[in-house]
C-alpha positions as CSV (number, residue, x, y, z in Angstrom):
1,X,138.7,-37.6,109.0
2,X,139.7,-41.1,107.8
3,X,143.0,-42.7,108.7
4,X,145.3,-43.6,106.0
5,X,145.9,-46.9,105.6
6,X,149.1,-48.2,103.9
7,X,147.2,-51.1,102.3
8,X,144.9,-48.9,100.4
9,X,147.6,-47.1,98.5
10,X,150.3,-50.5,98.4
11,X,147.5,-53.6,97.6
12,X,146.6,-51.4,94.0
13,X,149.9,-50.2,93.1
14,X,151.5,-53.4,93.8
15,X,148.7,-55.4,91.2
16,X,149.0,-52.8,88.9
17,X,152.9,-53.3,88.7
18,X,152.3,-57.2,88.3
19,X,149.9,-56.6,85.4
20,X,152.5,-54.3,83.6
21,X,155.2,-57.1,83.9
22,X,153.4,-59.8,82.9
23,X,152.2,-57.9,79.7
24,X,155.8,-56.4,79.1
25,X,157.0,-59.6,79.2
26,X,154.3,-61.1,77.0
27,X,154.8,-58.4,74.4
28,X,158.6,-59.3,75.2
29,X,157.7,-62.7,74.2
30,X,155.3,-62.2,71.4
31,X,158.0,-59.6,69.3
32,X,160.7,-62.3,69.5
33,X,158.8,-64.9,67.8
34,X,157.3,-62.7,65.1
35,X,160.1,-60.8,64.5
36,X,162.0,-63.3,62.3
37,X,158.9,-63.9,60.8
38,X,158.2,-59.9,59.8
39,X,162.2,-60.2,58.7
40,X,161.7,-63.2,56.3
41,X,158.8,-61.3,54.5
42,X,160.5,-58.3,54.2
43,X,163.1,-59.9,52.1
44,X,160.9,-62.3,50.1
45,X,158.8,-59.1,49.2
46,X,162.1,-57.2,48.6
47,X,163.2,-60.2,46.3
48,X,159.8,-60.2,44.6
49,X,160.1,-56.9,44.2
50,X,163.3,-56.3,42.8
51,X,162.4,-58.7,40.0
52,X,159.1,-57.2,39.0
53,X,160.8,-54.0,38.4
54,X,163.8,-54.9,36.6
55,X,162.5,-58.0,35.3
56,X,165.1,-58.2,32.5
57,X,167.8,-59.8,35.0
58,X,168.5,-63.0,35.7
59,X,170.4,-62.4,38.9
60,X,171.3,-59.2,41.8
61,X,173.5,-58.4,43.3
62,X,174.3,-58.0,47.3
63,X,173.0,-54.8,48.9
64,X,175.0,-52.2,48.0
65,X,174.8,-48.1,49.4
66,X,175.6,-44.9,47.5
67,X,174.7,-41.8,48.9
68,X,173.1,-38.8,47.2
69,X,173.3,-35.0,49.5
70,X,174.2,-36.8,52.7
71,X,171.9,-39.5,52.4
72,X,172.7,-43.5,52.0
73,X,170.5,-45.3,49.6
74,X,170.6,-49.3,49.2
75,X,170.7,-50.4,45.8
76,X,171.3,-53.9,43.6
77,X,172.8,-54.4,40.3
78,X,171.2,-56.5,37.9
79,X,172.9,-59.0,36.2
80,X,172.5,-61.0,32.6
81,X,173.2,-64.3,32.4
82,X,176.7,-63.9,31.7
83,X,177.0,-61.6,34.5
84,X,176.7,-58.5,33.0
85,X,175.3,-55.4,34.4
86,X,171.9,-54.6,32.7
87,X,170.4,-52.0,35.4
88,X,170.0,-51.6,38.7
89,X,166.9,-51.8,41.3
90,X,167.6,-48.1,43.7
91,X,165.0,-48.6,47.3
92,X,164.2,-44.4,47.7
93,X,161.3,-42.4,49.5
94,X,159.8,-39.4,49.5
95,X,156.9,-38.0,52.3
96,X,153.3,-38.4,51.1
97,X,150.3,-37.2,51.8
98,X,150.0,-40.0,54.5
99,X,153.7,-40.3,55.4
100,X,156.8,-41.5,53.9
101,X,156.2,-43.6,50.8
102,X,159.1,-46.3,49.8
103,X,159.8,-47.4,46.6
104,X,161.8,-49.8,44.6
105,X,162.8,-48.7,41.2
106,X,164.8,-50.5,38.2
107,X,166.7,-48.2,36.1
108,X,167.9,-50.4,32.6
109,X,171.7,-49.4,32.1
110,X,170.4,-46.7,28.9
111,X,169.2,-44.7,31.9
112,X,165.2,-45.2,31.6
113,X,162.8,-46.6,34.2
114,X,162.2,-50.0,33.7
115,X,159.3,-50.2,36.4
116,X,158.8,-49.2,40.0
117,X,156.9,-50.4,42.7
118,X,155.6,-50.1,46.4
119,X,157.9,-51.6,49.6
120,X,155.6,-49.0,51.7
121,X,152.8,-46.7,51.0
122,X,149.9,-45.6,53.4
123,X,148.1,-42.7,51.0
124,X,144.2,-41.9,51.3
125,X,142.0,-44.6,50.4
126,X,140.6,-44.0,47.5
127,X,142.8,-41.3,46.4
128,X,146.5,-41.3,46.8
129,X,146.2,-44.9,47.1
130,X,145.3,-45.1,43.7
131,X,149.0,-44.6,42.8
132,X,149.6,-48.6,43.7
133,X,147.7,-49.4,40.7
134,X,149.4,-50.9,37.7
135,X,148.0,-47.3,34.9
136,X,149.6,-45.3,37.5
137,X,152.5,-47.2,37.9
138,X,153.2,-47.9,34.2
139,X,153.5,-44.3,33.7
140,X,157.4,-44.1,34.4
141,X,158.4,-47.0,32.3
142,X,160.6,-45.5,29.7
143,X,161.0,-42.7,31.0
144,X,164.7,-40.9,32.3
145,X,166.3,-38.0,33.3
146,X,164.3,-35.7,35.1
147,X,160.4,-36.4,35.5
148,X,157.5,-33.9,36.4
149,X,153.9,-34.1,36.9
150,X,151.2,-32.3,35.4
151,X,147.5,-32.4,36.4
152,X,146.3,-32.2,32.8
153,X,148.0,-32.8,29.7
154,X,151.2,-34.0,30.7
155,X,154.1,-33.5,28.7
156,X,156.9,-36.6,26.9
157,X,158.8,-36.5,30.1
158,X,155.7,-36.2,32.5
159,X,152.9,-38.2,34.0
160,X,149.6,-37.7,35.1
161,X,149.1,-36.6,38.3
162,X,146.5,-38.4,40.1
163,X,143.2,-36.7,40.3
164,X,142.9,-35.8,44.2
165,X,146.2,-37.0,45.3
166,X,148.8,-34.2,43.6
167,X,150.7,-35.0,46.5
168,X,151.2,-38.7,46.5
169,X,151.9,-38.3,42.8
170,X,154.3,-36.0,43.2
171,X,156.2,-37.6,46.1
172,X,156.3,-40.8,43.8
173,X,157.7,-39.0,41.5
174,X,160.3,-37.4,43.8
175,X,161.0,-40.8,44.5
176,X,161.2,-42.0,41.6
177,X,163.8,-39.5,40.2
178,X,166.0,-39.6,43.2
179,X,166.7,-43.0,41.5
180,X,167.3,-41.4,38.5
181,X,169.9,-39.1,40.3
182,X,171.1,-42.6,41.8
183,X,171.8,-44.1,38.5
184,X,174.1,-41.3,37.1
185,X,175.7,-41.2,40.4
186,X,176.8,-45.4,39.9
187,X,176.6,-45.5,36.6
188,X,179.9,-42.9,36.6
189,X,181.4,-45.0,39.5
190,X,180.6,-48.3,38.0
């Protein structure tokens, strides 16, 4: 029988300690450069974003919240040039196919979509992906109140669903009319 020997069992766990350290403290290190950086895009895409979809306004507002069955959205207001409300730009989400899907949607102060657009979406190459693209997109511009999807022939206050992806369309479009709900919600309190 072999005699234990403390060094067999203290020489490995020490090192492997060491190693853990140095690359928690690298990872440390490397998350408090980059994060500023992540931050800055985040708002420059937000920005971009909140233009493209309401692209009648000249200016936002700050964030803002309203909440809609216990649940706080952020929201801007768009303004004209003489600083009138035209619309707003609502950030929902809804769970996709391949998780939670984040959008940004401008809502004209007449109630209809004025466009909408992706912070976050990680859908099925190929398939739900396909909802990022412009046809797809385009669908919901003009549209208010309530919309639905419909894998055929869809309907005044429809859209096509995409072929493959029922899900992903229809979790944009749960998106998309939580936004809707958001608008009457402000739009009585504003």
């Amino acid at each position: 029988m072999k005699k234990f020997d403390i060094k067999e069992v203290l020489v490995p766990t020490l090192s492997l300690f060491l190693i853990c350290t140095i690359v928690t403290l690298l990872l440390a290190i490397t998350n408090s450069v980059t994060e500023p950086q992540i931050e800055k895009l985040q708002i420059e895409t937000a920005n971009k974003t909140k233009s493209a979809v309401l692209s009648v306004a000249d200016s936002f507002s700050d964030e803002k919240t309203a909440e809609l069955d216990g649940v706080a959205y952020t929201y801007y207001e768009g303004y004209d040039a003489e600083e009138n409300v035209i619309g707003y730009v609502f950030t929902t989400s809804a769970k996709g196919y391949g998780g939670e899907i984040v959008t940004m949607v401008g809502v004209k102060a007449d109630g209809t979509v004025s466009g909408m657009d992706f912070l976050s979406i990680s859908e099925t190459a190929g398939l739900g992906m396909n909802a990022d693209a412009d046809e797809f997109k385009n669908q919901y511009v003009g549209k208010s109140g309530e919309i639905g999807v419909n894998k055929n022939a869809p309907a005044e206050n429809e859209i096509q669903a995409l072929t493959g992806a029922t899900i992903t369309s229809k979790a944009v479009t749960e998106a998309v009319n939580i936004a809707l709900e958001l608008f009457e919600e402000v739009g009585k309190n504003g």
